[in-house]
VONUTI-321690 format. One record per residue (C-alpha): residue number from 1; residue in three letters; x, y, z. Coordinates in Angstrom, 1 decimal, padded with zeros to 4 digits. Layout:
R/num/residuo/X/Y/Z
R/NUM/Ala/X/Y/Z $
...
% end
This chain:
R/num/residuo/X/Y/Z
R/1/Unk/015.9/022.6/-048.4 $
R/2/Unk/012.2/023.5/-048.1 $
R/3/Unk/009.0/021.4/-047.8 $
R/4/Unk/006.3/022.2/-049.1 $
R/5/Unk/004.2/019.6/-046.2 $
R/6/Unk/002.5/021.3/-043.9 $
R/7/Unk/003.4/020.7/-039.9 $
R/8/Unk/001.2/021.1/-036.9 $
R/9/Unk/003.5/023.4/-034.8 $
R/10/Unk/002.4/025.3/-031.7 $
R/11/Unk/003.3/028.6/-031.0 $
R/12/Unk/004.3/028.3/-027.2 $
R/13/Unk/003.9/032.2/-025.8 $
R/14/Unk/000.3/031.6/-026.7 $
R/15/Unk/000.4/028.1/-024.8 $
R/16/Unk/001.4/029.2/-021.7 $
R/17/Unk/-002.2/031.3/-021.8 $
R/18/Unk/-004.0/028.5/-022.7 $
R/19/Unk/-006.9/027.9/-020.3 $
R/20/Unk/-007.3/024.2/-019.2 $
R/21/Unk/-010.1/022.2/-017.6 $
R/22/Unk/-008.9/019.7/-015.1 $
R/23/Unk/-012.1/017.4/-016.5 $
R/24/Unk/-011.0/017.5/-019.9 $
R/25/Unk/-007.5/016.1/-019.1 $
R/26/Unk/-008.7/013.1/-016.6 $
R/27/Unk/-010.6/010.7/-017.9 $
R/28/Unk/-013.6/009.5/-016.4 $
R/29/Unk/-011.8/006.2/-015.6 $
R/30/Unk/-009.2/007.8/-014.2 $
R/31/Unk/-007.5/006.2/-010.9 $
R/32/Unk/-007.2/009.7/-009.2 $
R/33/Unk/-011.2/010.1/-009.4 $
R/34/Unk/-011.7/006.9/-008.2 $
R/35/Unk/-009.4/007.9/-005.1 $
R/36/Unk/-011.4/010.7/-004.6 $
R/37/Unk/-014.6/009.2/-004.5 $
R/38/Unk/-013.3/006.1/-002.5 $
R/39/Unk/-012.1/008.6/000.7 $
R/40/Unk/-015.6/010.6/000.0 $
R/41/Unk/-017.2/007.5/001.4 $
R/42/Unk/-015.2/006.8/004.3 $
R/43/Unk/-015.6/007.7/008.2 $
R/44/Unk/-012.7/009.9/008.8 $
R/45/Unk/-014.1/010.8/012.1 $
R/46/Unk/-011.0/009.8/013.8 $
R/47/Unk/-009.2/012.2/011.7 $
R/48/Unk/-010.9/015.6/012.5 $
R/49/Unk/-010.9/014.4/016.0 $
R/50/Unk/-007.8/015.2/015.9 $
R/51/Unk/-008.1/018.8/014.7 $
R/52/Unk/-009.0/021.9/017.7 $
R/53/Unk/-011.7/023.8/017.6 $
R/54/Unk/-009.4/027.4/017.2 $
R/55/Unk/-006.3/028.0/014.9 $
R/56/Unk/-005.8/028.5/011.3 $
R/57/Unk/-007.8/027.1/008.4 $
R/58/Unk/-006.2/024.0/007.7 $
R/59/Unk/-006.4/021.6/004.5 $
R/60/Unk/-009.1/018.8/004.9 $
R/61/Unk/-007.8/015.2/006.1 $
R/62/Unk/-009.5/014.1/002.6 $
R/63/Unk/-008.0/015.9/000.7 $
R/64/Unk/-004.1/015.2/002.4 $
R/65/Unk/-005.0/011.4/002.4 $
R/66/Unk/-006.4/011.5/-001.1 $
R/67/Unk/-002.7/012.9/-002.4 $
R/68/Unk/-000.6/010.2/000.1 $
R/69/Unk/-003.1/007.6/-001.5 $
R/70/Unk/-002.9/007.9/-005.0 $
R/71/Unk/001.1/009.1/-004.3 $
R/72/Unk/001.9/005.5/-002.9 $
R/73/Unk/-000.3/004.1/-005.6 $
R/74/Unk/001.3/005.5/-007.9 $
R/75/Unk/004.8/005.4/-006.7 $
R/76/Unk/005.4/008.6/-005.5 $
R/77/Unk/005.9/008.2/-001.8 $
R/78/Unk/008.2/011.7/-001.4 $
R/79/Unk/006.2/014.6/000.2 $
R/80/Unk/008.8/017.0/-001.5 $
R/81/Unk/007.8/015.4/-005.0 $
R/82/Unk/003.8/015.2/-004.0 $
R/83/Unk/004.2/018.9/-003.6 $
R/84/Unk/005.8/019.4/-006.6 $
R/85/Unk/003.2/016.9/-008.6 $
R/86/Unk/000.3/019.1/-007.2 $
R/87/Unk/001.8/022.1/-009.7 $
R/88/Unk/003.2/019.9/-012.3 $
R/89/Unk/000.9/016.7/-012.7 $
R/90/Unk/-003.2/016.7/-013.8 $
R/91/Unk/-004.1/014.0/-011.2 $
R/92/Unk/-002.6/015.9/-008.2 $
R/93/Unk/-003.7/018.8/-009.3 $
R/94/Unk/-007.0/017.4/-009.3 $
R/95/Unk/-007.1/015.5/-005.9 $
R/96/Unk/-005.7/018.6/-004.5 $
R/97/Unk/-008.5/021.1/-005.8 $
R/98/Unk/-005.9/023.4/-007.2 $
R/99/Unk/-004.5/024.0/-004.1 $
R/100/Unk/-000.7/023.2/-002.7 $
R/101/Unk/-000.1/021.8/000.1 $
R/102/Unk/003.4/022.2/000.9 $
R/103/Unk/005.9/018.6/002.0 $
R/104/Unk/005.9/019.7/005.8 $
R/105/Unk/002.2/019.5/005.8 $
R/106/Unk/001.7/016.2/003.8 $
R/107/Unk/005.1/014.9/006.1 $
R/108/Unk/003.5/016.0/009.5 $
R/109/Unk/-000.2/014.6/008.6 $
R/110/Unk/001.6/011.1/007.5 $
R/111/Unk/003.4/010.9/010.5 $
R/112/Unk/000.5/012.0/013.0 $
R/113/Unk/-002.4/009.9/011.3 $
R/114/Unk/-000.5/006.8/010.7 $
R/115/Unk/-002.4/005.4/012.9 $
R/116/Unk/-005.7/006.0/011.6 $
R/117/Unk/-004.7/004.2/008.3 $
R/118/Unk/-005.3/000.8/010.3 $
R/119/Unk/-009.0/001.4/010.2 $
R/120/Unk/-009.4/003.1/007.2 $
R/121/Unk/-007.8/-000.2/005.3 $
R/122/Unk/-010.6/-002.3/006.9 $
R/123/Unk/-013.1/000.3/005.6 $
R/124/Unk/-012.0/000.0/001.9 $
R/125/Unk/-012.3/-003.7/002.3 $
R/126/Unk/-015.5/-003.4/003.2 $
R/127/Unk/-016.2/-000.9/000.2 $
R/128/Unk/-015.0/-003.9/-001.7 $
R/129/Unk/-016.9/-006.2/-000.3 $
R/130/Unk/-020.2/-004.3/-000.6 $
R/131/Unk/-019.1/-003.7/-004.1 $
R/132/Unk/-018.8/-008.0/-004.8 $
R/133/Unk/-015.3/-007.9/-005.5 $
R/134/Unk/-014.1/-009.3/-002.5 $
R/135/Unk/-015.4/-012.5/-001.2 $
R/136/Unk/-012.7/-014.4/001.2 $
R/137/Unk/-012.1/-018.2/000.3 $
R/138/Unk/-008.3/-019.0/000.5 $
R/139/Unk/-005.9/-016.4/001.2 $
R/140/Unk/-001.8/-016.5/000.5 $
R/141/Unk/000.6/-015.3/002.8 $
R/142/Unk/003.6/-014.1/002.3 $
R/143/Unk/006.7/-012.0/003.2 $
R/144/Unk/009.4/-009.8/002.0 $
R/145/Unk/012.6/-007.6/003.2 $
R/146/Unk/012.0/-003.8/002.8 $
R/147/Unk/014.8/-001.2/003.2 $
R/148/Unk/014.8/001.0/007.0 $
R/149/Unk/015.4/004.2/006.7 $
R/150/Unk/018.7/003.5/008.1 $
R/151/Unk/022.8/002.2/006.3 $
R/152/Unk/024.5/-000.7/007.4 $
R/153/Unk/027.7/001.3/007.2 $
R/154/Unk/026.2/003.2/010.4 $
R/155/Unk/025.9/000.3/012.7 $
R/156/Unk/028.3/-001.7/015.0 $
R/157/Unk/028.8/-005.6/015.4 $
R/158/Unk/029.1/-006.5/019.4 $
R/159/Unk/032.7/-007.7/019.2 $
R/160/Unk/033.7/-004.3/017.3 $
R/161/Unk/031.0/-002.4/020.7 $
R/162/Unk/034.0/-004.2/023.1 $
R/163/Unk/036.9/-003.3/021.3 $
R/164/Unk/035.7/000.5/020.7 $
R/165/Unk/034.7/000.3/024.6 $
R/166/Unk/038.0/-000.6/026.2 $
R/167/Unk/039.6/002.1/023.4 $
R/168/Unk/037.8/004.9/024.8 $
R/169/Unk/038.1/003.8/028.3 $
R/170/Unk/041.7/003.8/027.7 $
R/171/Unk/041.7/007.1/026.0 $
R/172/Unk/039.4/008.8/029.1 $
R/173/Unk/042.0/007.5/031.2 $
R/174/Unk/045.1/009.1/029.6 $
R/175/Unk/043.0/012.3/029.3 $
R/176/Unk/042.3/012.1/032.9 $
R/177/Unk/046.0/011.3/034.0 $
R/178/Unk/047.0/014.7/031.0 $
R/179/Unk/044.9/016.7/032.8 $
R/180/Unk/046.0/016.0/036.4 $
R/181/Unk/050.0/016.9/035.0 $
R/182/Unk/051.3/020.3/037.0 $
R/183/Unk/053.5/020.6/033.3 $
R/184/Unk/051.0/021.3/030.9 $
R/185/Unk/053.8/021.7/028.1 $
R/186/Unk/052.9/018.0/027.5 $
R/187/Unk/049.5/019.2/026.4 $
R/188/Unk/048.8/019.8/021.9 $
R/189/Unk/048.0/023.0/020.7 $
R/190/Unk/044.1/024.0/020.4 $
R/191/Unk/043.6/020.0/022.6 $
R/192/Unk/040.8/020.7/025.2 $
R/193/Unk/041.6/017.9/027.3 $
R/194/Unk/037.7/018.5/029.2 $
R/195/Unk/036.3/018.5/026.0 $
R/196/Unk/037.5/015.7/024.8 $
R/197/Unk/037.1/013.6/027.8 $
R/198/Unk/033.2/014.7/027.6 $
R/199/Unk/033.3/013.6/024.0 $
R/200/Unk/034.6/010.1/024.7 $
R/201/Unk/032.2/009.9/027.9 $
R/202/Unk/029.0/010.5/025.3 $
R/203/Unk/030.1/008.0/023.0 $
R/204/Unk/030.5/005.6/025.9 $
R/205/Unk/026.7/006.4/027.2 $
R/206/Unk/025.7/005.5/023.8 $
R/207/Unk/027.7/002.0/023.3 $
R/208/Unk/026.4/001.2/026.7 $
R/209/Unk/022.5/001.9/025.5 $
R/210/Unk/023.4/-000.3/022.2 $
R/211/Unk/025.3/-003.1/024.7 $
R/212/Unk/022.1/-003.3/026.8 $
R/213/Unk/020.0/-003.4/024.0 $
R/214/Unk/021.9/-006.3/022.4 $
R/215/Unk/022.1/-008.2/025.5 $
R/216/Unk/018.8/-008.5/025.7 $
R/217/Unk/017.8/-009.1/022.4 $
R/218/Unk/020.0/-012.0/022.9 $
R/219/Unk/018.1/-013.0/026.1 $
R/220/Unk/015.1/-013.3/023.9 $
R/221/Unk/016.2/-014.8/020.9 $
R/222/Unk/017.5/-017.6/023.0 $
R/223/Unk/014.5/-018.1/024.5 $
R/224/Unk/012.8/-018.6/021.1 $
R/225/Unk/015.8/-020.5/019.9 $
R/226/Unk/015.5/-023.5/023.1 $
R/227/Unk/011.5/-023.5/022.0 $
R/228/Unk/012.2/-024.4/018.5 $
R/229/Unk/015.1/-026.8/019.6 $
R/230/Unk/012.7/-028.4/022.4 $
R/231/Unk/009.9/-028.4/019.6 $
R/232/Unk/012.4/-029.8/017.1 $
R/233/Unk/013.7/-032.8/018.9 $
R/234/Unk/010.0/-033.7/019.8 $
R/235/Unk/009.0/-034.0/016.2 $
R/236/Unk/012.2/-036.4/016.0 $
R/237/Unk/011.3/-038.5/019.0 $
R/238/Unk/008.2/-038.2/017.7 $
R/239/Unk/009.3/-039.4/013.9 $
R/240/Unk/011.6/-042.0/015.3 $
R/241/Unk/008.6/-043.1/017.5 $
R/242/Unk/006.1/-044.1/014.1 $
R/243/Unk/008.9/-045.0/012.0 $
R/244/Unk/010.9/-047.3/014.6 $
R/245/Unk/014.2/-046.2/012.9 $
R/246/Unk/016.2/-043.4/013.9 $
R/247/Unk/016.5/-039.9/012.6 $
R/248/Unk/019.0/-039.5/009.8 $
R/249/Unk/021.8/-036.6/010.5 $
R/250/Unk/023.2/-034.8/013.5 $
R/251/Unk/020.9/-033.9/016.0 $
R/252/Unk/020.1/-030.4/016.2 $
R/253/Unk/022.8/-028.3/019.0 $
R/254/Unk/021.1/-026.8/022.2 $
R/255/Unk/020.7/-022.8/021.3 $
R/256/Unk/024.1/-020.8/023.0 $
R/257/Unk/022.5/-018.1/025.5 $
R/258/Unk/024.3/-014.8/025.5 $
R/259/Unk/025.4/-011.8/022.5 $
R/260/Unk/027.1/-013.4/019.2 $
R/261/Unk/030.1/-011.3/018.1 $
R/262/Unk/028.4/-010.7/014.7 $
R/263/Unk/025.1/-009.0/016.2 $
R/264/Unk/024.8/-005.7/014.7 $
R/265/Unk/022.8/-002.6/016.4 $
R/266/Unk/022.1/000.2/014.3 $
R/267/Unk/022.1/003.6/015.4 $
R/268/Unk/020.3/005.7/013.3 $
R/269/Unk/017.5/003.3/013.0 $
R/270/Unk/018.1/001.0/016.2 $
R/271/Unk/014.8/-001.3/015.8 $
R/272/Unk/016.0/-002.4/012.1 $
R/273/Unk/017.9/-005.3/011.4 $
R/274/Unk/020.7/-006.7/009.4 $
R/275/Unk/019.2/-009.1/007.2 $
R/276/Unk/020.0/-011.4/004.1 $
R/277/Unk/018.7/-009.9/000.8 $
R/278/Unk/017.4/-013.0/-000.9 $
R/279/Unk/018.0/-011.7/-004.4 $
R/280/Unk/022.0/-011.4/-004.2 $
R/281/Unk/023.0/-012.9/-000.9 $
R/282/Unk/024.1/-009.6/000.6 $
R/283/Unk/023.5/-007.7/003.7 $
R/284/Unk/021.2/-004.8/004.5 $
R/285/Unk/019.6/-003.0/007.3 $
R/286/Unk/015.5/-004.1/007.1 $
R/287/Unk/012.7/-004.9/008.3 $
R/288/Unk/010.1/-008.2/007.3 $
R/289/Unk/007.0/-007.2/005.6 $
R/290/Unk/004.5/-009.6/005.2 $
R/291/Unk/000.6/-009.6/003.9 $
R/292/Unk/-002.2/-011.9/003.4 $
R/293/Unk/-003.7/-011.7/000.2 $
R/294/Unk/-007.1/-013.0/-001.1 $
R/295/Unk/-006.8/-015.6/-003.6 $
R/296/Unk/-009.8/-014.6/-005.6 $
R/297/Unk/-009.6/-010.3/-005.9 $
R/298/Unk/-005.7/-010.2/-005.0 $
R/299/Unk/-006.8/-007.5/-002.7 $
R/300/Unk/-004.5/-007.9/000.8 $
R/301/Unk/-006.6/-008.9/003.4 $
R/302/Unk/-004.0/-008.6/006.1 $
R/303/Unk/-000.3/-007.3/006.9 $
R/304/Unk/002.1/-007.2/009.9 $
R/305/Unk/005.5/-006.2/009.9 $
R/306/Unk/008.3/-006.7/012.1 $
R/307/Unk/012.5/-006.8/012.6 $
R/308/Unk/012.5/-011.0/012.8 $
R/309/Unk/014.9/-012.1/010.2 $
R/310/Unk/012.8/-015.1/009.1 $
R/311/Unk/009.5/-016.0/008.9 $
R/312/Unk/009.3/-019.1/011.4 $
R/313/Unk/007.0/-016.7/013.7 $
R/314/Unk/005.5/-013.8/011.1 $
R/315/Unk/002.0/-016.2/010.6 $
R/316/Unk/000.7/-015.7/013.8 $
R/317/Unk/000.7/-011.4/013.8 $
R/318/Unk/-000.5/-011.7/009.7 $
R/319/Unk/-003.8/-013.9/010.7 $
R/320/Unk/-004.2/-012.1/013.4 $
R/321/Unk/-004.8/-008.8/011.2 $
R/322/Unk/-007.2/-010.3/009.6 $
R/323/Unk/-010.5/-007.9/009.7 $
R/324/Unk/-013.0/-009.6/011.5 $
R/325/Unk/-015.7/-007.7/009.4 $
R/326/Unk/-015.1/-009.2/006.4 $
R/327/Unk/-015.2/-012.7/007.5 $
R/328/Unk/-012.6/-015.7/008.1 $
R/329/Unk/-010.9/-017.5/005.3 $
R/330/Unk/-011.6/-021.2/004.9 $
R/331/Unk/-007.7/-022.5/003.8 $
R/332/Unk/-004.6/-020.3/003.7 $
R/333/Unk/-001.1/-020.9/002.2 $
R/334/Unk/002.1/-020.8/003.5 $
R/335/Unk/005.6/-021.5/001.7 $
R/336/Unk/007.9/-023.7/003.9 $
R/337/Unk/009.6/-020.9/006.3 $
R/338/Unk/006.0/-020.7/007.8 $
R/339/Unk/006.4/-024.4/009.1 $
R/340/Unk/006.1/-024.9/012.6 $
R/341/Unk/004.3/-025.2/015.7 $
R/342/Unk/003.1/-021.6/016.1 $
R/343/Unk/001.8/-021.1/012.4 $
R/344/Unk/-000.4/-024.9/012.8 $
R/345/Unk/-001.5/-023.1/016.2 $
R/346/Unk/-002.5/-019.6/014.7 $
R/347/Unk/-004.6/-021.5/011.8 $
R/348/Unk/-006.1/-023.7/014.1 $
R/349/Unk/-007.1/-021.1/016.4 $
R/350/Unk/-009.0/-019.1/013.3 $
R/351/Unk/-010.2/-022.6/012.3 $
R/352/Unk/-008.5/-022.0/009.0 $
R/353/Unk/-007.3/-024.6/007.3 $
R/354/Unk/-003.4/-024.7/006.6 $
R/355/Unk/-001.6/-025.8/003.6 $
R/356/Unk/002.0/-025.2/004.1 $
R/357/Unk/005.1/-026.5/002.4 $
R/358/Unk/007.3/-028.9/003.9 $
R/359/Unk/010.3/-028.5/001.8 $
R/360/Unk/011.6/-027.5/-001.2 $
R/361/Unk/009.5/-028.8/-004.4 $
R/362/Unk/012.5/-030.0/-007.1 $
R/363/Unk/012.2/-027.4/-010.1 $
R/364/Unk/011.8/-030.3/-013.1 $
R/365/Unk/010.4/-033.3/-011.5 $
R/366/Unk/010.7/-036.5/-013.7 $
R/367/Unk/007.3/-037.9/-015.8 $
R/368/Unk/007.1/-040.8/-013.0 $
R/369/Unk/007.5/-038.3/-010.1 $
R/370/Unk/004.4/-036.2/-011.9 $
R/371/Unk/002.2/-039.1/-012.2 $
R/372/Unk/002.4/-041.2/-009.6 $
R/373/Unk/-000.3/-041.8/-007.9 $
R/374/Unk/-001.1/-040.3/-005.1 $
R/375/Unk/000.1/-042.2/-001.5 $
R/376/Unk/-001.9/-044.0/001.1 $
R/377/Unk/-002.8/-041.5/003.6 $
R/378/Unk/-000.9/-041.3/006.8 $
R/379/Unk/-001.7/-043.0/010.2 $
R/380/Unk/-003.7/-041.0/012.4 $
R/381/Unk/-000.3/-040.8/015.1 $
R/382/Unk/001.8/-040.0/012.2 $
R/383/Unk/003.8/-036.3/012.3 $
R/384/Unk/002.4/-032.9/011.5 $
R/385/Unk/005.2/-032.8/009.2 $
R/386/Unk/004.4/-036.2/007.4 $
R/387/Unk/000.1/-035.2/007.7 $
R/388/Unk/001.1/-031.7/006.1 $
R/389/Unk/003.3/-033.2/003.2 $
R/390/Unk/000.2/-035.5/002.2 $
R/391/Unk/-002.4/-032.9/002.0 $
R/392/Unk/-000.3/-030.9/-000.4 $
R/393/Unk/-000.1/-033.9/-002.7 $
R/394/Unk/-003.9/-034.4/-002.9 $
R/395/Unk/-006.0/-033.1/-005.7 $
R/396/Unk/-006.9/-029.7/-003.4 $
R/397/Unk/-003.8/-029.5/-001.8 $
R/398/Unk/-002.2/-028.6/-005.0 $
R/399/Unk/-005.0/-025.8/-006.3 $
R/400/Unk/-004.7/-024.5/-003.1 $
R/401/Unk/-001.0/-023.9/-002.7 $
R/402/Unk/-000.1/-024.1/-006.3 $
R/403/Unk/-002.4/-020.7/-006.6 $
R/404/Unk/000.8/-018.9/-004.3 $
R/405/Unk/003.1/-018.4/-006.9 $
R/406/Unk/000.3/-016.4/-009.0 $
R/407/Unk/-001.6/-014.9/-006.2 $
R/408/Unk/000.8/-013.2/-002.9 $
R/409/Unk/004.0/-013.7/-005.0 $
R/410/Unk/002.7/-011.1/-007.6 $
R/411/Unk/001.1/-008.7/-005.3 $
R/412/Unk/004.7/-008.3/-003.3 $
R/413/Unk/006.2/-008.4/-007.0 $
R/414/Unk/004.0/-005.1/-007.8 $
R/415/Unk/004.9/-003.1/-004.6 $
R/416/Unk/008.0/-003.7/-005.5 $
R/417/Unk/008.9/-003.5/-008.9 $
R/418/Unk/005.9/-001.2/-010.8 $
R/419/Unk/005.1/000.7/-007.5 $
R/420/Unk/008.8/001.0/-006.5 $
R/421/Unk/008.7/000.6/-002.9 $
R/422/Unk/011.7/-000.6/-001.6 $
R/423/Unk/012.7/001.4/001.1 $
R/424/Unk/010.5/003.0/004.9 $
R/425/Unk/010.4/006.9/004.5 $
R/426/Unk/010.1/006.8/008.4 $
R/427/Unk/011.9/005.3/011.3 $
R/428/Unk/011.1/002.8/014.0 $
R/429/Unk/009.4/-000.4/013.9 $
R/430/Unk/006.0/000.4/014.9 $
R/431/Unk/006.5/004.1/012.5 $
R/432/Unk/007.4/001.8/009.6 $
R/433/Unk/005.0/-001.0/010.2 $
R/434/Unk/001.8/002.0/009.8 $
R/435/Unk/003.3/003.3/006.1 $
R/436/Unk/003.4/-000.4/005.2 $
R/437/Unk/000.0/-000.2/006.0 $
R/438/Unk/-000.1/002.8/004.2 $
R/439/Unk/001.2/000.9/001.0 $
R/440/Unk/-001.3/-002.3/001.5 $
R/441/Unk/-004.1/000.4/001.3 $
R/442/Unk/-003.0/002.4/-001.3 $
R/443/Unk/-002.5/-001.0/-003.1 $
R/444/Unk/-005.8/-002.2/-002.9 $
R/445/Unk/-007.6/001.1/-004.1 $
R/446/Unk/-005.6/000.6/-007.0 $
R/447/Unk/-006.6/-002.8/-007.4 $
R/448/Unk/-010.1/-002.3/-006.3 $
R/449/Unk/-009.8/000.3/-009.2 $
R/450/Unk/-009.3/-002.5/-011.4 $
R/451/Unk/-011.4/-005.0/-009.8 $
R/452/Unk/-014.6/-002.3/-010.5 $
R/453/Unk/-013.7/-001.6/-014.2 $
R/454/Unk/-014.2/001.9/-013.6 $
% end
């Protein structure tokens, strides 16, 4: 059946000759030419430093940290796929002159300048600053569990490390006692009993490395565990003291010193940890992410990163990220795994104000519970606790730490979800806490992007 409507067809063996101009194909709001233009106004100094006066021509550090840039920004954080992207996609293509940089360079420049990236995030905050898009009031914090570059499946509890251990000590010893037989009938076909015992005598140099290691991490988690029980049973003494009636429940058990038969080490990643995934209760190998976010621009402001399972002591290493060149926040807040002795210190040090969550808010509070008015305020001995639960109920309390849920909660949301980052590309704690950095700054040109209305 024929039509007599006319189509717009293409004929492709003239396509592929087509000439196109990279201009014509980007517009001028595009984010990859505001990524080129940001890095054209930064000091990377630090980064030819690196470079030696003799060898090769290499490619510019601008030009490598303008394709990891707009990569993470744009959720391409694979140096095999950046590659690719610099043939097959306009804005690559772009950033990357027409040129190629192959995934070994863009790998081995990631991994080598990593370290750069800590000052060249406070420079773009300063851009945005200078720009009037950033000016710090009240930041959010915040945290989040972020895949290592490492499986669960390859990592052993300590009760499993001293069951394998007496195994192969067992199994050396029988090789041993083989070996020393003047009848070697006894011996299997193609079994090299030296080999063998070398084989179980590597493995057992490498259980002892992960049994030291666990040890000690035990050592120190107990000392942080009898700080929070002493600083625990103060605040009951404490709350028993202003209330004259005694604390409700069981009191708190003194922290067991030594390895727990469920600690896990890792050994492709051995920094990472087991942690709970919040979303469906189960278990993976990560690390804690957190950032500091300005209420106002959403721009972070301030991240740290470390292998703690829970938050309790993450508040201190975020704050103390802040850039001091663009100024100390006035208030920050904190959901209620922040409580505690060492965030109140860390804010009071900064003389920022906190506003922290005590507990868990109920999700559908009753018309009486939303309108009642507000309490008497507390006595002047009362509890940090009982002072902290107060301020959140008063007019600014509730702007303040209300403003969390659409402020660092969203930020972490995008990373996540519309960027796609989920999981380290590198391994080791301080390796993976400089490409989070990586991500914050990629995030913010994105959002200073925005923020400009380019």
């Amino acid at each position: 059946m024929s039509m007599s409507r006319p189509f717009k067809k293409v004929d492709y063996t003239q396509a592929l000759d087509l000439t196109v101009r990279l201009g014509d194909c980007l517009p001028p709001d595009h984010l990859a030419r505001f990524v080129v233009d940001s890095v054209a106004l930064l000091d990377l100094s630090a980064l030819y430093a690196h470079y030696g006066s003799r060898g090769g021509e290499p490619y510019a550090p601008e030009v490598l940290l303008g394709l990891l840039l707009y990569g993470y920004a744009t959720g391409v954080f694979s140096s095999r796929k950046i590659e690719r992207a610099s043939y097959e996609a306009v804005p690559f293509r772009f950033i990357a002159g027409n040129q190629h940089p192959d995934h070994d360079t863009l790998a081995t420049f990631r991994r080598v300048f990593l370290p750069e990236l800590k000052e060249l995030f406070v420079q773009v905050l300063l851009l945005a600053q200078e720009a009037g898009v950033l000016k710090v009031g009240t930041i959010s914090l915040d945290g989040t569990k972020l895949h290592a570059d490492a499986s669960r499946h390859n990592a052993i509890s300590y009760k499993r490390l001293l069951e394998v251990e007496t195994q192969l000590r067992a199994e050396v010893e029988e090789l041993f006692i083989l070996s020393e037989q003047s009848d070697q009938r006894d011996i299997p076909d193609g079994l090299v009993v030296r080999e063998e015992i070398a084989r179980r005598e590597d493995r057992l140099t490498r259980l002892a490395k992960a049994k030291a290691v666990l040890e000690a991490r035990a050592t120190e988690r107990a000392a942080a565990e009898q700080t929070l029980y002493e600083a625990t049973m103060a605040q009951r003494a404490e709350r028993e003291r202003t209330t004259g009636r005694r604390s409700g429940g069981r009191p708190p058990k003194p922290p067991v010193p030594g390895p727990r038969d469920s600690d896990q080490y890792n050994f492709t990643d051995p920094e990472s940890r087991i942690m709970t995934n919040p979303t469906d209760a189960g278990f993976e190998q990560d690390y804690n992410a957190q950032v500091a976010v300005d209420q106002g621009s959403l721009l972070i402001v301030g991240w740290a990163l470390s292998n703690h399972p829970n938050d309790s002591q993450e508040a201190e290493p975020t704050l103390a990220a802040l850039p001091s060149a663009i100024g100390t926040p006035e208030a920050a807040a904190l959901d209620a795994g922040s409580f505690g002795p060492a965030t109140l210190m860390a804010c009071e040090k900064r003389g920022i104000e906190p506003y922290i969550a005590t507990g868990r808010d109920p999700h559908h509070p009753s018309w009486q519970q939303r309108f009642a008015p507000l309490p008497d305020p507390p006595p002047e001995d009362a509890s940090s606790l009982v002072k902290m639960a107060y301020k959140l109920t008063t007019t600014l309390g509730k702007a303040i730490y209300g403003a969390r849920k659409c402020t660092v909660e969203p930020v972490i949301g995008i990373i996540k979800e519309v960027l796609g980052f989920r999981q380290f590309s590198l391994r080791g704690e301080l390796a993976e806490a400089f490409e989070w950095c990586l991500v914050c700054l990629a995030f913010n040109l994105k959002r200073f992007h925005t923020l400009s209305g380019v």
